[in-house]
ZANU-818414 format. One record per residue (C-alpha): x, y negated, z negated; residue in one letter. Coordinates in steps of 0.5 Angstrom, whole numbers, m for minus. Each point is the difference from the previous one (the first is absolute). Example, Ala and Ser with C-alpha at 12.3 -4.5 7.8 and 13.67 -1.06 7.14 Angstrom:
BEGIN
25 / 9 / m16 / A .
2 / m7 / 2 / S .
end
This chain:
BEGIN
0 / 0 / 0 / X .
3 / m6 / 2 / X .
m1 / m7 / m5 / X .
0 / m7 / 3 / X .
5 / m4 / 0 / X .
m2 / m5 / m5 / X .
m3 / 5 / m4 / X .
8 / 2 / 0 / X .
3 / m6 / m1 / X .
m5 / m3 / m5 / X .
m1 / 6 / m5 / X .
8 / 3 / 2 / X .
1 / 8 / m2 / X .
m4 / m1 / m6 / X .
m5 / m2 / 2 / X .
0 / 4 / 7 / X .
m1 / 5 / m5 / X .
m6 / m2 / m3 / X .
m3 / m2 / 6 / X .
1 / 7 / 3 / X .
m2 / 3 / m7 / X .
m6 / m4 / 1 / X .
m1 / 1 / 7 / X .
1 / 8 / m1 / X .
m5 / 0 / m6 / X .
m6 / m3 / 5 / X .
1 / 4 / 6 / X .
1 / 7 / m3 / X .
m5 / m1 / m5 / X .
m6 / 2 / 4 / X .
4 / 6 / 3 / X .
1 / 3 / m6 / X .
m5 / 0 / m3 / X .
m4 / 5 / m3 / X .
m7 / 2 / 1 / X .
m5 / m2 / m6 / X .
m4 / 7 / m2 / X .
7 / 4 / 4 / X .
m3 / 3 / 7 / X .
m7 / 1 / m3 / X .
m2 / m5 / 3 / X .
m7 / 0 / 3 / X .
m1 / m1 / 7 / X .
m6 / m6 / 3 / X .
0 / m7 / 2 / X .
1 / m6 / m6 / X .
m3 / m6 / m1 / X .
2 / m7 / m3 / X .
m5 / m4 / m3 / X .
4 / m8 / 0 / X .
m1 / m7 / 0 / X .
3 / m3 / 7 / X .
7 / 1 / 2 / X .
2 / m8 / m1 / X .
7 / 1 / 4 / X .
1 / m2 / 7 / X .
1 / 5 / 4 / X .
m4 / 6 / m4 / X .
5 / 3 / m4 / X .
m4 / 5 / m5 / X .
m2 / 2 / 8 / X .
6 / 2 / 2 / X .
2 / 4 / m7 / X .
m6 / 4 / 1 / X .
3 / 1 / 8 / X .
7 / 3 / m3 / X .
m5 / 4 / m6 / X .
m4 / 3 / 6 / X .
5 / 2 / 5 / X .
5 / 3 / m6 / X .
m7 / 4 / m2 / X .
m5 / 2 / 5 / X .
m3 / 5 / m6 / X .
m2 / m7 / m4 / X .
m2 / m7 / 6 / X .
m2 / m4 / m5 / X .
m3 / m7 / 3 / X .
m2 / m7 / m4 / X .
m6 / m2 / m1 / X .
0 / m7 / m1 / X .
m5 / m4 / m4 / X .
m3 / m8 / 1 / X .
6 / m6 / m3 / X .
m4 / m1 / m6 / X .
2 / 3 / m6 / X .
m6 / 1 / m4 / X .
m4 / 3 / 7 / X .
6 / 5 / 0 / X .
m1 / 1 / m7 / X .
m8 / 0 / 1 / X .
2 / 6 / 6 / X .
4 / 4 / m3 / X .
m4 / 1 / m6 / X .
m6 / 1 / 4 / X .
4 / 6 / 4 / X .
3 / 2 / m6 / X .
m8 / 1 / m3 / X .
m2 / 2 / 6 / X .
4 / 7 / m2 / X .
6 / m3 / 3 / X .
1 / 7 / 5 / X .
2 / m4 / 6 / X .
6 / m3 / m3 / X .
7 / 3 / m3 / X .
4 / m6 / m2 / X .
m3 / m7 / m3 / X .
5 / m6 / 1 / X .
m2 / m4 / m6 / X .
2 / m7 / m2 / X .
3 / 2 / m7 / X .
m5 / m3 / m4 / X .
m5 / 5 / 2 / X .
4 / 6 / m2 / X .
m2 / 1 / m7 / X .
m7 / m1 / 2 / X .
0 / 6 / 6 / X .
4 / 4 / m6 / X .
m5 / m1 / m4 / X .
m6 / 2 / 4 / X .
4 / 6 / 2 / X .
1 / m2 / 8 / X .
7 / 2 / m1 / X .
4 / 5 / m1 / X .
6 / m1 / m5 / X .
6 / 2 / 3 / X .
5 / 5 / m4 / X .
8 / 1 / 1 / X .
1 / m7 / 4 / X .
7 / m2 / 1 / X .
0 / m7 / m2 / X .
7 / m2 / m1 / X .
1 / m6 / 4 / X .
m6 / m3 / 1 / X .
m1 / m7 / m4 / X .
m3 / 1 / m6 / X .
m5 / m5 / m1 / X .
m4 / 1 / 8 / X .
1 / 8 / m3 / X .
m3 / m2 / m7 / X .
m5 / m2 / 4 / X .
m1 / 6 / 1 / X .
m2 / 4 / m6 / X .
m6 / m1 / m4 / X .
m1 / 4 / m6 / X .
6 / 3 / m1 / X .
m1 / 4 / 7 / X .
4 / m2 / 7 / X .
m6 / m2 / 5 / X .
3 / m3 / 6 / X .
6 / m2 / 3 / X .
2 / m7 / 1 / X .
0 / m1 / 8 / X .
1 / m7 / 1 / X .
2 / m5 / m6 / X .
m1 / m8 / 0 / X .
2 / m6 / m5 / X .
m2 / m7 / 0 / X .
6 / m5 / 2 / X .
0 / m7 / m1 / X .
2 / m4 / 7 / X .
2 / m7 / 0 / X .
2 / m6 / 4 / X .
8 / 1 / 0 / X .
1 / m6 / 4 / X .
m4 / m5 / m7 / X .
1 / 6 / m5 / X .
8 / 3 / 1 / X .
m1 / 3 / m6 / X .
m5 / 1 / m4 / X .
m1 / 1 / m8 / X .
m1 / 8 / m3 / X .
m6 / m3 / m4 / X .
m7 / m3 / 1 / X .
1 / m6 / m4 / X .
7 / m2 / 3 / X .
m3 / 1 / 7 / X .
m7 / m4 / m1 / X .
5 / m6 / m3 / X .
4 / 0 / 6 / X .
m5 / 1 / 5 / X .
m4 / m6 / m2 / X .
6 / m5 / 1 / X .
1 / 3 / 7 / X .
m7 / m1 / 1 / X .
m1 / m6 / m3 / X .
6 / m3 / 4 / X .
m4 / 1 / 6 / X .
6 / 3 / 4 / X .
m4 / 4 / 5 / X .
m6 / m4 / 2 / X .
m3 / 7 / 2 / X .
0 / 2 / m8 / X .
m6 / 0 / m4 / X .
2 / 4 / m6 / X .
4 / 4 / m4 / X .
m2 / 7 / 1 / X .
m5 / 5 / 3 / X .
m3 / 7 / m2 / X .
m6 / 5 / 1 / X .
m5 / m3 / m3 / X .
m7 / 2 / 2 / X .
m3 / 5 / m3 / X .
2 / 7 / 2 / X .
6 / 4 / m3 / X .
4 / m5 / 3 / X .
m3 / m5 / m6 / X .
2 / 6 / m5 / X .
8 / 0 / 3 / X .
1 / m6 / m1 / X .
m4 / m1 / m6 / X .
4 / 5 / m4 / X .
7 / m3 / 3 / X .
m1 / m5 / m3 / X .
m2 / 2 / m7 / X .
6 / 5 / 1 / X .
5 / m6 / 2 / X .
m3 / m5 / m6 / X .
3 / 7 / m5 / X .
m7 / 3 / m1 / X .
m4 / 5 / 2 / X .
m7 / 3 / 1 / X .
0 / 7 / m3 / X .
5 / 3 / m5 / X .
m1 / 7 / 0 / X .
m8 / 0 / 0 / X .
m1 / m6 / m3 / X .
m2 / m6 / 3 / X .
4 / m6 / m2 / X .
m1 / m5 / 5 / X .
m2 / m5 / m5 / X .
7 / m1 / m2 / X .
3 / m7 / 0 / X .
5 / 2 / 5 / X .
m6 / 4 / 5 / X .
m4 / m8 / m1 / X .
7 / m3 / 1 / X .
0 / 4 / 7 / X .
m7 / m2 / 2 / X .
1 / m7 / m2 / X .
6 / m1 / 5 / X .
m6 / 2 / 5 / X .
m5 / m4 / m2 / X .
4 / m7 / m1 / X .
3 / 2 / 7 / X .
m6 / 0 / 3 / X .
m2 / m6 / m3 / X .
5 / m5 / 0 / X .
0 / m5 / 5 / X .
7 / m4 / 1 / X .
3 / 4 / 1 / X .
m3 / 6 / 1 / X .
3 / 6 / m2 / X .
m4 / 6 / 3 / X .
m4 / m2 / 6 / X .
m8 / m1 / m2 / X .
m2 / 5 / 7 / X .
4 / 6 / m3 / X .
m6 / 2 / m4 / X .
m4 / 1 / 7 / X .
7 / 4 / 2 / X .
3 / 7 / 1 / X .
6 / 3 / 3 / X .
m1 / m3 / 7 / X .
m3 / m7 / m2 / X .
6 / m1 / m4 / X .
5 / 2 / 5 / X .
m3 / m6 / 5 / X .
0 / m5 / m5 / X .
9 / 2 / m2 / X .
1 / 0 / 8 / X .
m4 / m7 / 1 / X .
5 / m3 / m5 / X .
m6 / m1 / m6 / X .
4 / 3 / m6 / X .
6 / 0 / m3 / X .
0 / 8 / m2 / X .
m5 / 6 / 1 / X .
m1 / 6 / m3 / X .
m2 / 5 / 4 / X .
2 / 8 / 3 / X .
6 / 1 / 5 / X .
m5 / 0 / 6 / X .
0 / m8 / m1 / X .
7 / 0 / 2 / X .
0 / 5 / 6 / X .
m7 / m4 / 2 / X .
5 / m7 / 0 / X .
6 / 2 / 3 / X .
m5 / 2 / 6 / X .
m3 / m7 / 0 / X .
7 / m3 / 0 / X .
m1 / m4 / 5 / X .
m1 / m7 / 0 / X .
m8 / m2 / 1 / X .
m4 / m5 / 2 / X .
6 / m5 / 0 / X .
3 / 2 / m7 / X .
6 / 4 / m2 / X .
m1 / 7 / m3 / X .
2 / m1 / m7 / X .
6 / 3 / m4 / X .
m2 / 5 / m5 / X .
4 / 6 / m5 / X .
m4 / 5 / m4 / X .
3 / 1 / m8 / X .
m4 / 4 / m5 / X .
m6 / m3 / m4 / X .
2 / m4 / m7 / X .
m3 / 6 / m3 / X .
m2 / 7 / 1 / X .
m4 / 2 / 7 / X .
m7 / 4 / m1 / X .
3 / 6 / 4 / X .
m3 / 2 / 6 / X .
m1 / 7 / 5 / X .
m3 / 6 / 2 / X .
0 / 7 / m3 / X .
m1 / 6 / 5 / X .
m4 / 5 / m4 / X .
m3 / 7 / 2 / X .
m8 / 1 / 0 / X .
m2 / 5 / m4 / X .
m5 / 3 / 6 / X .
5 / 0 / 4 / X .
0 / 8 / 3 / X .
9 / m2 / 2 / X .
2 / m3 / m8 / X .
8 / 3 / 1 / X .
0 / m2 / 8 / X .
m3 / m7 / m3 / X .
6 / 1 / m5 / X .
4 / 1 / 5 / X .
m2 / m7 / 4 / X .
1 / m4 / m6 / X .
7 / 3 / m1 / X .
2 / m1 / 6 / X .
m4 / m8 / 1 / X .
3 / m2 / m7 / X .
9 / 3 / 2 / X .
5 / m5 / 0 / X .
0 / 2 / 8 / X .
m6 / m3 / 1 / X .
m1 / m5 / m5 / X .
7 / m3 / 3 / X .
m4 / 0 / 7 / X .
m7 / m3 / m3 / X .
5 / m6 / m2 / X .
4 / m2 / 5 / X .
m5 / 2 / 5 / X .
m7 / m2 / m3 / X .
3 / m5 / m5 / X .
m4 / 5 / m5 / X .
5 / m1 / m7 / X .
2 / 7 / m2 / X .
m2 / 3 / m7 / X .
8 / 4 / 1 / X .
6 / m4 / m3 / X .
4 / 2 / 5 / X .
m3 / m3 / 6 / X .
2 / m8 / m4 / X .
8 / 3 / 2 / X .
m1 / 0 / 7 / X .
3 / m6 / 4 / X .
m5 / 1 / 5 / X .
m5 / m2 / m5 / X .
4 / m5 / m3 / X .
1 / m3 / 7 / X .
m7 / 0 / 3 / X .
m4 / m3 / m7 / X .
3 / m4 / m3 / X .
m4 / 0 / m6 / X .
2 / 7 / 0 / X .
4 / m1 / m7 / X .
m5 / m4 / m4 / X .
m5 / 4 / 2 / X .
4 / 6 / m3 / X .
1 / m5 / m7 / X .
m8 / m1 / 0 / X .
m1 / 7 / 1 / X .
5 / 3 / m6 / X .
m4 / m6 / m4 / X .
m7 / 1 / 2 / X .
m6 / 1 / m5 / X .
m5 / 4 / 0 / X .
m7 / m2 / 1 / X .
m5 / 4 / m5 / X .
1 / 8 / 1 / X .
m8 / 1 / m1 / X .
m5 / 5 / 5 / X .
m4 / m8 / m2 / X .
4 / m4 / 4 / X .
m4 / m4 / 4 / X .
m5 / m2 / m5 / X .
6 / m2 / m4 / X .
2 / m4 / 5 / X .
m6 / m3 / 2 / X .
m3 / m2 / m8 / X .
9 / m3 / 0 / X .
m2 / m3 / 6 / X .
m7 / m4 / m3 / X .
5 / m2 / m6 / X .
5 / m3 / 4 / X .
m5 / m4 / 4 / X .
m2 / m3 / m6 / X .
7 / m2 / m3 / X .
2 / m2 / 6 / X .
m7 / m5 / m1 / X .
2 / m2 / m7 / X .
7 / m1 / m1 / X .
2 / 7 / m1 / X .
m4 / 2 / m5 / X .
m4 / 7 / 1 / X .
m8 / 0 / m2 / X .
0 / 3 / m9 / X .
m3 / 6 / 3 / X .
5 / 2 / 6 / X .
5 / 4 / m5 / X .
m7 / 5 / m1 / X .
m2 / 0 / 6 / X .
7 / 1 / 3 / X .
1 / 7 / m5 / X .
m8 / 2 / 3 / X .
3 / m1 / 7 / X .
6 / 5 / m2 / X .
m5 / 6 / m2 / X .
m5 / m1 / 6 / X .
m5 / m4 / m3 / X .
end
């Protein structure tokens, strides 16, 4: 195998050895690999229930084209369900209660994993090696002491900001609320409205940055099964988005936020209104693309950092139905979907960030997505939205109360940490 010559003279005979290593551990790995269950496979076609595939160019399509000319006993095919989460939520329950039969594999978003355990949609999976995969997307895996999934693509919040008004800036919220409003203060940028944007309409998107913003003021929202978002740090959090959506000169988040997710927001960072956005790795790959300047403006000058605070983990988990009539062929689909192999090519050909730690080593990756490392950082310190088989009704009474604060300087309704615990069992 010939290195590149850059990689040579940059990393010298050290680092060609770690490319090398790196090189070789992906290539080999889905060559090598043992079939899940051994040769007591069961023969049959096998279908994937999943959200859309977000990459350009239909990568999970082309993973499933290698699966299938590898395994002719086992085609497998995705079948892709609408863009919106809570109608992909809404289907894949539907089936799942309609007896589940016709599909083998559910690509869940990870919030959704205890909810199909629980209701014994899924199979738990037993003798799984799990050595190399990240921990957090892989915690996000299991649910009551029981591995239900394996994590297929992993995903953090980033922090993007104006490199050009903004070098560097501040690790904390305080310190970058500060300095953002001198910037917009001094109007240096007649295009610049405010300090900041974020997802804030009410969907899960509200939650994330909610949460984040509990999580960055040193608060939280559960303890274990207490609900402790009635502490003075979680109403510090809420208060930051509350006033930054109120004040006036200088305005620290943008007013229009409330009425945004992750496409609305992307815009008003590409059209200059904003100094910071929070917002997932695809906004960067949205806005290298729109790079040129339009309507007669210069395209603007951008880098990502990790958030002042934890990011809300983000991700998808695929699980094997438990009426499927193929469990180990199934198994043997996730094994193969979730290799270093294979997560190597979802990243650098899809974008799709990897939940294998190994694949972050790869120069490829490192040279295409500049947001590779970050990305990496914020993942490794991510947290966990609540594991609970409750977790939409949790997010939506959550949701009710930070629209509230959001209203009221940040404070929450006096009944909100009851309803919060009822939400968690269901009620």
């Amino acid at each position: 195998m010939r290195i590149p010559a850059f990689l040579r003279s940059r990393w010298g005979w050290l680092g060609y050895g770690l490319v090398l290593g790196v090189v070789l551990m992906l290539v080999v790995d889905n060559l090598v690999a043992p079939a899940a269950g051994g040769g007591d496979v069961e023969a049959g076609e096998l279908v994937i229930l999943s959200g859309k595939d977000q990459s350009p160019t239909g990568e999970r399509k082309k993973l499933i084209d290698q699966w299938n000319g590898l395994h002719p006993e086992n085609p497998a095919e995705i079948v892709e369900l609408p863009d919106v989460a809570d109608a992909q939520h809404s289907e894949m329950v539907a089936r799942a209660q309609a007896g589940g039969g016709d599909v083998d594999i559910y690509n869940l978003d990870l919030t959704w994993t205890a909810e199909f355990a629980e209701a014994k949609y899924i199979l738990p999976l037993t003798g799984v090696d799990t050595e190399g995969f990240l921990e957090k997307p892989l915690a996000s895996c299991r649910y009551e002491g029981e591995l239900w999934a394996l994590p297929f693509n992993s995903d953090a919040g980033l922090l993007f900001y104006r490199d050009d008004l903004i070098p560097d800036p501040p690790s904390t919220v305080d310190k970058m609320t500060v300095q953002a409003a001198g910037v917009v203060d001094a109007k240096t940028d007649p295009d610049l409205v405010a300090a900041y944007t974020g997802q804030l309409d009410d969907y899960e998107g509200l939650t994330v940055n909610a949460e984040e913003a509990i999580w960055a003021a040193g608060g939280d929202v559960l303890e274990g099964d207490e609900v402790v978002v009635d502490s003075e740090e979680a109403r510090k959090g809420l208060a930051w988005l509350a006033t930054g959506l109120h004040r006036e000169a200088p305005a620290i988040i943008l007013a229009e936020s409330t009425s945004f997710d992750e496409t609305r927001s992307t815009q008003a960072f590409r059209e200059g209104k904003v100094l910071f956005m929070r917002n997932w790795p695809v906004a960067h790959r949205s806005l290298e693309k729109t790079a040129p300047a339009a309507e007669g403006k210069p395209a603007i000058s951008f880098k990502v950092k990790e958030l002042p605070g934890p990011s809300a983990l983000g991700g998808q988990n695929l699980a094997i139905s438990a009426k499927s009539a193929e469990p180990r062929a199934a198994r043997k689909l996730i094994d193969f979907l979730t290799s270093p192999r294979s997560q190597q090519l979802l990243f650098e050909r899809g974008g799709f960030a990897a939940t294998r730690a190994i694949v972050y080593q790869d120069p490829q990756i490192d040279a295409k997505y500049k947001y590779a490392a970050p990305l990496r950082k914020a993942i490794e310190s991510a947290r966990l939205r609540p594991i609970t088989p409750h977790y939409a009704r949790f997010s939506a009474v959550f949701r009710e109360g930070v629209k509230y604060a959001l209203d009221h300087d940040g404070k929450l309704p006096k009944d909100f940490k009851d309803k919060l615990a009822k939400a968690l069992q269901g009620h």
